[in-house]
Backbone bond lengths (Angstrom), bond angles and torsions (degrees), N, CA, C in turn:
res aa  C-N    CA-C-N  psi(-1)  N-CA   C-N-CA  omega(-1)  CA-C   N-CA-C  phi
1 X - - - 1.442 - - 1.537 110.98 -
2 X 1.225 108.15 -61.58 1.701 111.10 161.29 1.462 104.92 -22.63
3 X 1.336 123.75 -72.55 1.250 124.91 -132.79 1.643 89.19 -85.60
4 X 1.164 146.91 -10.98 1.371 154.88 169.83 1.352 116.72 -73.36
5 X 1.791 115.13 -47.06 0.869 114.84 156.80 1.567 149.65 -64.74
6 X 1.643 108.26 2.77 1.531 139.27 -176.24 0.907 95.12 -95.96
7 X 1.407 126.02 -39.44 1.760 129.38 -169.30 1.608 97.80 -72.69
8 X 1.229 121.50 -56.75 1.093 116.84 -168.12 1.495 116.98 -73.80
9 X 0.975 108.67 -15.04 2.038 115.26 177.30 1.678 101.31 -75.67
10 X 1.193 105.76 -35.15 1.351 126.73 -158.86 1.967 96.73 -72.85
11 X 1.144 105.83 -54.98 1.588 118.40 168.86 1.401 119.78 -53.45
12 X 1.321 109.87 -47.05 1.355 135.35 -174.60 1.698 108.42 -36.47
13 X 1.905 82.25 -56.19 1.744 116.54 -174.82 1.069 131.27 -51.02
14 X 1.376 99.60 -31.67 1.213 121.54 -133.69 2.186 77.68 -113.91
15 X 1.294 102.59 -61.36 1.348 87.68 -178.20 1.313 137.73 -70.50
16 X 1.335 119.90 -15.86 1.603 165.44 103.21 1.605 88.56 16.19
17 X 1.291 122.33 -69.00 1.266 132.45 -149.46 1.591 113.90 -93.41
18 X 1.375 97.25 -26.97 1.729 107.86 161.63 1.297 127.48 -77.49
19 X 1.516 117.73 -34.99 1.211 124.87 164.97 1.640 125.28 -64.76
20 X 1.169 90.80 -17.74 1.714 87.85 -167.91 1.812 108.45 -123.23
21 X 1.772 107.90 13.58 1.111 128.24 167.04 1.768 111.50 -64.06
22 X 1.517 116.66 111.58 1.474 116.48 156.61 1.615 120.17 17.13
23 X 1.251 129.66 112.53 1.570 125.17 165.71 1.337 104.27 -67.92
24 X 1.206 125.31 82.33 1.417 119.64 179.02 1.826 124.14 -64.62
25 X 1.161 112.99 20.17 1.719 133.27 -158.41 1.679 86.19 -105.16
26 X 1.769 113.80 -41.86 1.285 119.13 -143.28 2.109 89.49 -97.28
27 X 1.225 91.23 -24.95 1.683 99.74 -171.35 1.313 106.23 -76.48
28 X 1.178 108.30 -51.04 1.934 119.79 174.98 1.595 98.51 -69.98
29 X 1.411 144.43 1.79 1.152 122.63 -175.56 1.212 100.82 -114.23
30 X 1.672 123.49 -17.67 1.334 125.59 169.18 1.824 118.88 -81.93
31 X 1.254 96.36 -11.42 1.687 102.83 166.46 0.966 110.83 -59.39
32 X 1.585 98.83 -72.91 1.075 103.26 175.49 1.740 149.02 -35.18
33 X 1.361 104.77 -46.31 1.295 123.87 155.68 1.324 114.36 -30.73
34 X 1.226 98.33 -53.76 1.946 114.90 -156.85 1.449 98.33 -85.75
35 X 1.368 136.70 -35.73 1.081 138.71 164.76 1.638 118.60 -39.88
36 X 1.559 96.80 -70.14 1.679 118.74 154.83 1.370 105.75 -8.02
37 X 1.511 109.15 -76.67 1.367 129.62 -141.37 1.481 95.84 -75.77
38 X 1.117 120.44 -35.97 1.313 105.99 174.38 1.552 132.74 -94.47
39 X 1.226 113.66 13.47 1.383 135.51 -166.35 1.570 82.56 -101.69
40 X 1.067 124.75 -63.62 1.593 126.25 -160.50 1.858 96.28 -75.75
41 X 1.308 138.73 -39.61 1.175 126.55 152.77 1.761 120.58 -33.24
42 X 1.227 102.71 -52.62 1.392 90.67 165.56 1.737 115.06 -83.00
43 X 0.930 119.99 -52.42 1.334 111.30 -178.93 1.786 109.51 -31.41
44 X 1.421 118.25 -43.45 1.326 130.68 178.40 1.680 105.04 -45.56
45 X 1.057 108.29 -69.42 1.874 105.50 163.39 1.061 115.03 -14.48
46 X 1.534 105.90 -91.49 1.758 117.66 -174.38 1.648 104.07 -26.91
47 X 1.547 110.18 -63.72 1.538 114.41 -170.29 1.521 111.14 -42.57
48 X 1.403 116.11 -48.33 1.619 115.16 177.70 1.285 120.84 -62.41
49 X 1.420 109.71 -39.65 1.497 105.27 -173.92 1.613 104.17 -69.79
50 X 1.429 116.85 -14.98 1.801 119.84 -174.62 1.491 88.91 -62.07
51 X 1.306 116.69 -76.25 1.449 106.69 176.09 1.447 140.01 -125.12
52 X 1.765 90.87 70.77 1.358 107.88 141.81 1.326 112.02 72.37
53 X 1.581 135.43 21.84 1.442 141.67 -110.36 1.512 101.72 -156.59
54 X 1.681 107.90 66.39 1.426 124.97 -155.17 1.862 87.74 -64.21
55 X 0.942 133.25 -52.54 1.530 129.46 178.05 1.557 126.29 -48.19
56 X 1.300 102.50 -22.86 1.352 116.77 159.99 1.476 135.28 -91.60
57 X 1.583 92.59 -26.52 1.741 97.42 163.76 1.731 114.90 -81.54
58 X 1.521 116.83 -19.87 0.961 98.15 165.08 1.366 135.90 -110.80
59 X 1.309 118.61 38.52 1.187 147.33 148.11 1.364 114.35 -46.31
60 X 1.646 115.60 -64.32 1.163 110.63 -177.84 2.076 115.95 -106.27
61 X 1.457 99.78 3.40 1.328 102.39 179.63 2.027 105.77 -103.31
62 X 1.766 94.78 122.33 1.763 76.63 162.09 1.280 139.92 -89.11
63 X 0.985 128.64 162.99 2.144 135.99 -147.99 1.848 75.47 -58.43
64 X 1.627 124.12 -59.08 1.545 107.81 -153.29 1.170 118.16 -74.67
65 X 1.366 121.95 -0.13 1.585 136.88 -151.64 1.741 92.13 -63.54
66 X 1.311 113.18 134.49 1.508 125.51 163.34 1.385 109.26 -109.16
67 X 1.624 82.41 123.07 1.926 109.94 172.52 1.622 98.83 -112.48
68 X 1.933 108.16 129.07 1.079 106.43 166.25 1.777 92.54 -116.65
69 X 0.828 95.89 164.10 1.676 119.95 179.24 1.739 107.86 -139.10
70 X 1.663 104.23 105.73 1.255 124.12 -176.48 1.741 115.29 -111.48
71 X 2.005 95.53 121.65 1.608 64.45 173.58 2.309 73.10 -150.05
72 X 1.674 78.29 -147.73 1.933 70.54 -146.69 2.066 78.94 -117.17
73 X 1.321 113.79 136.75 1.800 112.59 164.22 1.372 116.81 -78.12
74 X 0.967 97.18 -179.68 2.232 111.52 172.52 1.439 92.68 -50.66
75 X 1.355 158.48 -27.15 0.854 132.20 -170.79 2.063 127.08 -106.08
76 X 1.879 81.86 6.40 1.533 95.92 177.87 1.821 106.65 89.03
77 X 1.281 124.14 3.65 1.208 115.02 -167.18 1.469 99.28 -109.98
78 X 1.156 100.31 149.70 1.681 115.18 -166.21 1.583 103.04 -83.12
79 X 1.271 107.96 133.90 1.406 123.02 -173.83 1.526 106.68 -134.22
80 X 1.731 107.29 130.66 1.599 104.50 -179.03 1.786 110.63 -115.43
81 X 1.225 130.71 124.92 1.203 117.75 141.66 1.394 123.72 -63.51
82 X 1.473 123.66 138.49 1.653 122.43 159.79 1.513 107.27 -115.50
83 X 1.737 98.68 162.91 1.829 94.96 172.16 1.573 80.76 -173.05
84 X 1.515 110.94 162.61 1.193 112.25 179.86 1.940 118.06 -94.49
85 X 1.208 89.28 -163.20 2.015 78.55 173.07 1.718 116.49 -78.09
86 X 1.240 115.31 -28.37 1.507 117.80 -174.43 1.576 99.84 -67.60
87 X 1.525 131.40 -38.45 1.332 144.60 -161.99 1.259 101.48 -69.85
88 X 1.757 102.12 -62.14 1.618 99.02 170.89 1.151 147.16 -53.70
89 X 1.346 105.71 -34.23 1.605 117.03 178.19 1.534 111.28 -76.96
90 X 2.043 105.14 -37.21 1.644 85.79 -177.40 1.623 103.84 -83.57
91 X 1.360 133.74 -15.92 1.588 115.19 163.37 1.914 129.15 -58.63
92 X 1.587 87.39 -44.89 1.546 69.58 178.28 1.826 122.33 -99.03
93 X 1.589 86.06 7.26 1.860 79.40 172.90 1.834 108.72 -95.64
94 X 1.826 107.97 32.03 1.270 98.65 165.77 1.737 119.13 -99.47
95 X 1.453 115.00 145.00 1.775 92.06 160.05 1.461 142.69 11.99
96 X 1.028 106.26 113.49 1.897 94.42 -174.06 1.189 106.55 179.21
97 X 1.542 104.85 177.92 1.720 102.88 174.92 1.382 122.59 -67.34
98 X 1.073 126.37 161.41 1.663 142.57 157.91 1.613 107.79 -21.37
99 X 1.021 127.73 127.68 1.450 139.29 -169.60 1.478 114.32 -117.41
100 X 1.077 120.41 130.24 1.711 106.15 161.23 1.504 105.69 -150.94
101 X 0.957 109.12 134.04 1.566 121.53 158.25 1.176 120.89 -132.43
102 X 1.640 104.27 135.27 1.869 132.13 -179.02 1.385 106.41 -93.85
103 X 1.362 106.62 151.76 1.415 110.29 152.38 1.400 96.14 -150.32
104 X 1.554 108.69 152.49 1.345 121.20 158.18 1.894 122.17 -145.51
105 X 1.721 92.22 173.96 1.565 82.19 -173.71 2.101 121.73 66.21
106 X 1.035 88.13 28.84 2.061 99.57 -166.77 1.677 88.07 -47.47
107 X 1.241 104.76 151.14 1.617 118.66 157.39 1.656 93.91 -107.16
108 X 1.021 111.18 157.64 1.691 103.19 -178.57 1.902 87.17 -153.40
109 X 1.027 109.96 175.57 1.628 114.96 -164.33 1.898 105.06 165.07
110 X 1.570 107.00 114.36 1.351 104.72 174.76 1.559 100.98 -136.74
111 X 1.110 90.68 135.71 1.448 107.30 160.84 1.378 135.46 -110.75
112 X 1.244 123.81 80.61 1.589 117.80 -168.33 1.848 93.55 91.09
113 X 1.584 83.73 -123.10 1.443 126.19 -151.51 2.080 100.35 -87.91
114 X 1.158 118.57 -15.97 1.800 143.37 -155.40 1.167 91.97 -133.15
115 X 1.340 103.52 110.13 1.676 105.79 135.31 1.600 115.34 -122.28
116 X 1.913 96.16 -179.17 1.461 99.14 167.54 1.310 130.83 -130.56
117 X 1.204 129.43 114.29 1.672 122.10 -177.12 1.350 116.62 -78.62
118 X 1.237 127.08 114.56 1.796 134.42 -179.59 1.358 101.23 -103.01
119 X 1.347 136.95 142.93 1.358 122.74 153.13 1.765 99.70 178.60
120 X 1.508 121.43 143.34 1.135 147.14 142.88 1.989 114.94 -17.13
121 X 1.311 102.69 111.54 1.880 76.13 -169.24 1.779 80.02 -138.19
122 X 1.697 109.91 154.34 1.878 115.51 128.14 1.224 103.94 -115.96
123 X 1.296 84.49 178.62 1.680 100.33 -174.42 2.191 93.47 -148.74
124 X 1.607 99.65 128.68 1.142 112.13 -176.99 1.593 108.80 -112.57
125 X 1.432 101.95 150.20 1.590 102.96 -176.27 1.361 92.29 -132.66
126 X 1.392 123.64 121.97 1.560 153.72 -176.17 1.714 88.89 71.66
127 X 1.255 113.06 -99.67 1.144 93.16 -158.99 2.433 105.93 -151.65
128 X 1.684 75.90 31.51 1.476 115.28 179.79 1.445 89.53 -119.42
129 X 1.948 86.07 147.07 1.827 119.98 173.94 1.393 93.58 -95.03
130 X 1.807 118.05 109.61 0.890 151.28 -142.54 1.725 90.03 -117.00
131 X 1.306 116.23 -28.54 1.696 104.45 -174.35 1.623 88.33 153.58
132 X 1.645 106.68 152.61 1.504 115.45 173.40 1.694 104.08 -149.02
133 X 1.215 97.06 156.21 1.679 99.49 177.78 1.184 105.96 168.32
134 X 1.300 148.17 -174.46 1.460 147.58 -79.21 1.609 72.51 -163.22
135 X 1.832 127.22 141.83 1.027 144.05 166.37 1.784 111.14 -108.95
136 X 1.085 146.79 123.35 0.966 141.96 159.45 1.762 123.44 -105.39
137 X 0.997 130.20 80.22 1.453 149.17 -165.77 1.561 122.66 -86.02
138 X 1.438 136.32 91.69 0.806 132.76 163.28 1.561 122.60 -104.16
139 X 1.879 86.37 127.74 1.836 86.68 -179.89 1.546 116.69 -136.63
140 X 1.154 103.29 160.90 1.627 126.98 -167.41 1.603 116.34 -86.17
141 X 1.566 106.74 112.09 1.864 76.15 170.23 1.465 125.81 -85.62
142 X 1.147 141.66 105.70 1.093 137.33 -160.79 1.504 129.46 -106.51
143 X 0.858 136.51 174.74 2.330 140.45 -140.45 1.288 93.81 42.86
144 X 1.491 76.69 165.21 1.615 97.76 -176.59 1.669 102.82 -94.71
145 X 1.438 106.32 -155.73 1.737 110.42 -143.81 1.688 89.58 -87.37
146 X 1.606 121.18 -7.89 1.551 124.27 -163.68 1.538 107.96 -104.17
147 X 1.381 93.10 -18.92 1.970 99.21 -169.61 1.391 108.67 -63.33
148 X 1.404 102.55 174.56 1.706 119.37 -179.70 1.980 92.86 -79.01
149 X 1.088 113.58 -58.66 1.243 117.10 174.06 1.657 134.30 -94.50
150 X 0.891 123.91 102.06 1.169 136.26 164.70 1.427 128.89 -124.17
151 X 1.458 97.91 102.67 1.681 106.71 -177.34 1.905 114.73 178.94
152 X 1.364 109.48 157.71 1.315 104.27 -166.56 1.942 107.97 -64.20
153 X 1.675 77.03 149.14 1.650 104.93 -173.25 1.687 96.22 -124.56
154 X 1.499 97.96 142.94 1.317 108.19 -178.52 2.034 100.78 -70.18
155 X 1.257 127.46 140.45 1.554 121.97 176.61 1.841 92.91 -137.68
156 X 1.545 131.59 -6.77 1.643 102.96 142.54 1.182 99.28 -174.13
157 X 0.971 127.20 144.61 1.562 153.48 -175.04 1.674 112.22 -111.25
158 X 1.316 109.95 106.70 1.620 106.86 161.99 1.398 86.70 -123.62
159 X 1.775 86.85 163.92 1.792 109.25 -168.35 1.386 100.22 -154.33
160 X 1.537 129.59 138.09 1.267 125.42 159.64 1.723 82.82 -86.67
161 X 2.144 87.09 168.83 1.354 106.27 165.14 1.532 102.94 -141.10
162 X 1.240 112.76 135.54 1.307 116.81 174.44 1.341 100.85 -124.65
163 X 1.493 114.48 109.03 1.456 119.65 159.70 1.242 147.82 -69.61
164 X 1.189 99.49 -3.27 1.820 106.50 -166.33 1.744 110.41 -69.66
165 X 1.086 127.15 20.03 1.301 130.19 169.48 1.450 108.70 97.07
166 X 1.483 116.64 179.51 1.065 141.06 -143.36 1.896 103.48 -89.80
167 X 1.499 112.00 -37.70 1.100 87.66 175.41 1.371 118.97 -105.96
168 X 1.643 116.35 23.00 1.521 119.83 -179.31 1.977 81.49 -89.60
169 X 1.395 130.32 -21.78 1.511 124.80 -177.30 1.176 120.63 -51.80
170 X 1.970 91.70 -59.98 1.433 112.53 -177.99 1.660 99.07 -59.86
171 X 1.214 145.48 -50.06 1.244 128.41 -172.78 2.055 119.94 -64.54
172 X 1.681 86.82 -33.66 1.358 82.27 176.74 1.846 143.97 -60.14
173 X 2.196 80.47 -34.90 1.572 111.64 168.12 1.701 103.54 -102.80
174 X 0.755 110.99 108.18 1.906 117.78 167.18 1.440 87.68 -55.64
175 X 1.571 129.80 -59.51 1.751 126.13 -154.04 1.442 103.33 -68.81
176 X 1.940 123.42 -13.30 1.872 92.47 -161.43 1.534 113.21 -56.15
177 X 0.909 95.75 151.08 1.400 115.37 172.88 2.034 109.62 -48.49
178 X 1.154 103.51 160.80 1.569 98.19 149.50 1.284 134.71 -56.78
179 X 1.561 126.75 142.53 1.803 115.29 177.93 1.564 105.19 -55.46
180 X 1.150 96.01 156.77 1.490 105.69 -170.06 1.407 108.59 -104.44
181 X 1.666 104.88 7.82 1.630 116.04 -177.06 1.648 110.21 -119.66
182 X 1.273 113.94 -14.78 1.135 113.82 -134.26 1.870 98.11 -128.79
183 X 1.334 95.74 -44.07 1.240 128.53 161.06 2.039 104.36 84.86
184 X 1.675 115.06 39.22 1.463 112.52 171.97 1.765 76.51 -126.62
Protein backbone atom coordinates (compact mmCIF):
# COMPACT_ATOMS: atom_id res chain seq x y z
CA UNK A 1 0.00 0.00 0.00
CA UNK A 2 2.87 2.32 0.88
CA UNK A 3 4.52 1.64 -2.16
CA UNK A 4 1.19 2.55 -4.29
CA UNK A 5 0.80 5.35 -2.46
CA UNK A 6 4.47 6.84 -3.59
CA UNK A 7 3.35 6.10 -7.04
CA UNK A 8 0.53 8.10 -6.74
CA UNK A 9 2.15 11.24 -4.86
CA UNK A 10 4.75 10.80 -7.33
CA UNK A 11 2.05 11.36 -10.34
CA UNK A 12 0.28 13.79 -8.39
CA UNK A 13 3.78 15.84 -8.63
CA UNK A 14 4.52 15.35 -11.41
CA UNK A 15 1.16 16.53 -12.94
CA UNK A 16 0.93 19.22 -10.31
CA UNK A 17 4.08 20.36 -11.93
CA UNK A 18 2.89 20.45 -15.56
CA UNK A 19 -0.03 22.31 -14.89
CA UNK A 20 1.38 24.99 -13.10
CA UNK A 21 4.58 25.07 -15.44
CA UNK A 22 5.21 28.78 -17.10
CA UNK A 23 2.72 29.62 -20.19
CA UNK A 24 5.55 29.84 -22.31
CA UNK A 25 3.09 31.17 -25.44
CA UNK A 26 2.58 34.28 -23.01
CA UNK A 27 6.57 34.65 -22.29
CA UNK A 28 7.59 34.35 -26.02
CA UNK A 29 4.74 36.79 -26.81
CA UNK A 30 6.04 39.37 -24.43
CA UNK A 31 9.55 39.11 -26.09
CA UNK A 32 8.39 39.50 -28.62
CA UNK A 33 6.49 42.61 -27.98
CA UNK A 34 9.56 44.09 -26.41
CA UNK A 35 11.64 43.17 -29.27
CA UNK A 36 8.94 45.01 -31.51
CA UNK A 37 9.11 47.88 -29.34
CA UNK A 38 12.42 48.44 -29.73
CA UNK A 39 12.97 47.80 -33.32
CA UNK A 40 10.35 50.51 -34.15
CA UNK A 41 12.18 52.90 -31.51
CA UNK A 42 14.87 52.68 -33.72
CA UNK A 43 13.15 52.47 -36.84
CA UNK A 44 11.60 55.95 -35.43
CA UNK A 45 15.20 57.51 -35.97
CA UNK A 46 15.70 56.52 -39.48
CA UNK A 47 12.04 58.06 -40.10
CA UNK A 48 13.24 61.53 -38.64
CA UNK A 49 16.37 61.78 -40.12
CA UNK A 50 14.17 61.02 -43.71
CA UNK A 51 12.73 64.26 -42.93
CA UNK A 52 14.87 66.21 -41.15
CA UNK A 53 12.32 66.34 -38.13
CA UNK A 54 14.52 67.34 -35.06
CA UNK A 55 11.12 66.95 -32.85
CA UNK A 56 10.76 63.65 -33.97
CA UNK A 57 14.23 62.51 -33.52
CA UNK A 58 13.99 63.60 -30.23
CA UNK A 59 11.19 61.82 -29.28
CA UNK A 60 12.97 58.79 -29.14
CA UNK A 61 16.65 60.12 -28.58
CA UNK A 62 17.73 61.42 -24.97
CA UNK A 63 19.34 65.18 -24.73
CA UNK A 64 22.57 63.03 -22.93
CA UNK A 65 22.59 60.15 -25.30
CA UNK A 66 26.29 59.64 -26.76
CA UNK A 67 26.72 59.03 -30.50
CA UNK A 68 30.20 58.14 -31.59
CA UNK A 69 30.73 57.80 -35.25
CA UNK A 70 33.88 55.64 -36.07
CA UNK A 71 35.48 55.28 -39.17
CA UNK A 72 39.22 54.70 -40.32
CA UNK A 73 41.45 57.86 -42.67
CA UNK A 74 44.00 57.40 -45.65
CA UNK A 75 46.15 56.24 -43.19
CA UNK A 76 43.98 53.25 -41.75
CA UNK A 77 43.78 54.83 -38.28
CA UNK A 78 40.62 54.91 -36.48
CA UNK A 79 39.07 58.22 -36.00
CA UNK A 80 35.90 59.04 -33.76
CA UNK A 81 33.45 61.85 -33.91
CA UNK A 82 31.33 62.36 -30.54
CA UNK A 83 28.19 64.62 -29.86
CA UNK A 84 25.51 64.14 -27.50
CA UNK A 85 21.63 63.47 -28.15
CA UNK A 86 20.49 67.23 -28.06
CA UNK A 87 23.52 67.90 -30.80
CA UNK A 88 22.29 65.16 -32.83
CA UNK A 89 18.86 65.64 -33.16
CA UNK A 90 19.17 69.49 -33.55
CA UNK A 91 21.91 68.86 -36.50
CA UNK A 92 20.28 66.39 -38.37
CA UNK A 93 16.66 67.47 -37.89
CA UNK A 94 17.83 70.61 -39.97
CA UNK A 95 17.13 71.11 -43.87
CA UNK A 96 19.02 68.88 -46.05
CA UNK A 97 19.17 66.27 -48.52
CA UNK A 98 17.05 63.09 -48.72
CA UNK A 99 18.15 60.64 -46.02
CA UNK A 100 17.80 56.98 -45.74
CA UNK A 101 18.91 54.50 -43.49
CA UNK A 102 18.69 50.44 -43.64
CA UNK A 103 19.19 47.98 -41.32
CA UNK A 104 18.99 44.36 -41.51
CA UNK A 105 19.43 41.05 -39.72
CA UNK A 106 18.85 43.26 -36.07
CA UNK A 107 20.27 41.38 -33.02
CA UNK A 108 17.94 42.87 -30.46
CA UNK A 109 18.39 41.85 -26.61
CA UNK A 110 16.45 43.41 -23.52
CA UNK A 111 16.88 43.14 -20.26
CA UNK A 112 14.35 44.70 -17.98
CA UNK A 113 14.60 48.34 -18.32
CA UNK A 114 18.10 48.10 -21.28
CA UNK A 115 18.13 46.91 -24.34
CA UNK A 116 20.44 46.47 -27.33
CA UNK A 117 20.07 47.10 -31.06
CA UNK A 118 22.99 45.32 -33.25
CA UNK A 119 22.53 45.30 -36.90
CA UNK A 120 24.28 45.69 -40.41
CA UNK A 121 23.09 49.21 -41.80
CA UNK A 122 23.75 51.93 -45.12
CA UNK A 123 22.63 54.96 -45.10
CA UNK A 124 21.96 56.88 -48.56
CA UNK A 125 21.94 60.58 -49.23
CA UNK A 126 19.64 61.58 -52.33
CA UNK A 127 19.60 58.61 -53.84
CA UNK A 128 23.49 57.42 -53.60
CA UNK A 129 25.18 54.75 -50.99
CA UNK A 130 26.62 57.41 -49.02
CA UNK A 131 28.51 54.86 -46.51
CA UNK A 132 27.46 51.53 -44.54
CA UNK A 133 28.56 49.98 -41.32
CA UNK A 134 27.62 48.32 -38.21
CA UNK A 135 25.02 50.26 -35.71
CA UNK A 136 25.45 49.61 -32.12
CA UNK A 137 22.31 51.03 -30.16
CA UNK A 138 21.70 51.08 -26.68
CA UNK A 139 18.36 52.09 -25.21
CA UNK A 140 16.59 52.91 -22.03
CA UNK A 141 13.04 52.34 -21.22
CA UNK A 142 12.17 55.30 -19.57
CA UNK A 143 8.90 57.03 -17.12
CA UNK A 144 7.54 55.27 -14.84
CA UNK A 145 4.33 52.94 -15.04
CA UNK A 146 1.99 56.51 -14.44
CA UNK A 147 3.72 58.83 -17.04
CA UNK A 148 2.39 60.17 -20.36
CA UNK A 149 5.53 58.55 -21.78
CA UNK A 150 6.91 55.46 -21.21
CA UNK A 151 8.99 53.74 -23.75
CA UNK A 152 12.51 53.07 -25.10
CA UNK A 153 14.84 56.08 -25.73
CA UNK A 154 17.92 55.86 -27.63
CA UNK A 155 20.97 56.56 -24.50
CA UNK A 156 24.12 55.73 -27.18
CA UNK A 157 24.71 55.05 -30.55
CA UNK A 158 28.14 53.96 -32.01
CA UNK A 159 28.42 53.27 -35.76
CA UNK A 160 31.29 52.33 -38.02
CA UNK A 161 31.27 54.08 -41.47
CA UNK A 162 32.75 52.71 -44.37
CA UNK A 163 32.71 54.95 -47.31
CA UNK A 164 34.15 53.47 -50.15
CA UNK A 165 30.83 53.13 -51.99
CA UNK A 166 28.09 51.05 -52.65
CA UNK A 167 29.53 48.10 -54.08
CA UNK A 168 32.59 47.76 -51.61
CA UNK A 169 28.91 47.56 -49.07
CA UNK A 170 27.30 45.06 -51.05
CA UNK A 171 30.52 42.96 -50.76
CA UNK A 172 31.07 43.81 -47.23
CA UNK A 173 27.24 42.83 -46.19
CA UNK A 174 26.28 39.61 -48.28
CA UNK A 175 22.48 40.49 -46.49
CA UNK A 176 22.09 44.37 -47.89
CA UNK A 177 19.08 44.53 -49.08
CA UNK A 178 18.36 45.69 -52.71
CA UNK A 179 18.88 49.62 -53.67
CA UNK A 180 15.93 51.15 -52.80
CA UNK A 181 16.47 53.49 -55.92
CA UNK A 182 17.67 51.47 -58.32
CA UNK A 183 15.87 48.41 -57.61
CA UNK A 184 19.18 45.45 -57.85
Amino acid sequence: MRQISLSILVIIVAFGSCTNAPDQTSELHLTYDETAAVADAVQHIFEGLAVHDSAMLAEVVLPDANFQRWSTDSTGTWRTVNMNGASFTSRLGQPGPAYLERTWEPNIRVDGDVAIFSAPYDFWVEQTCSHCGYDAITLLRVGDEKSDFRGWRIASLTYTVDASGEESCRKRFAGMPKSPFLGY
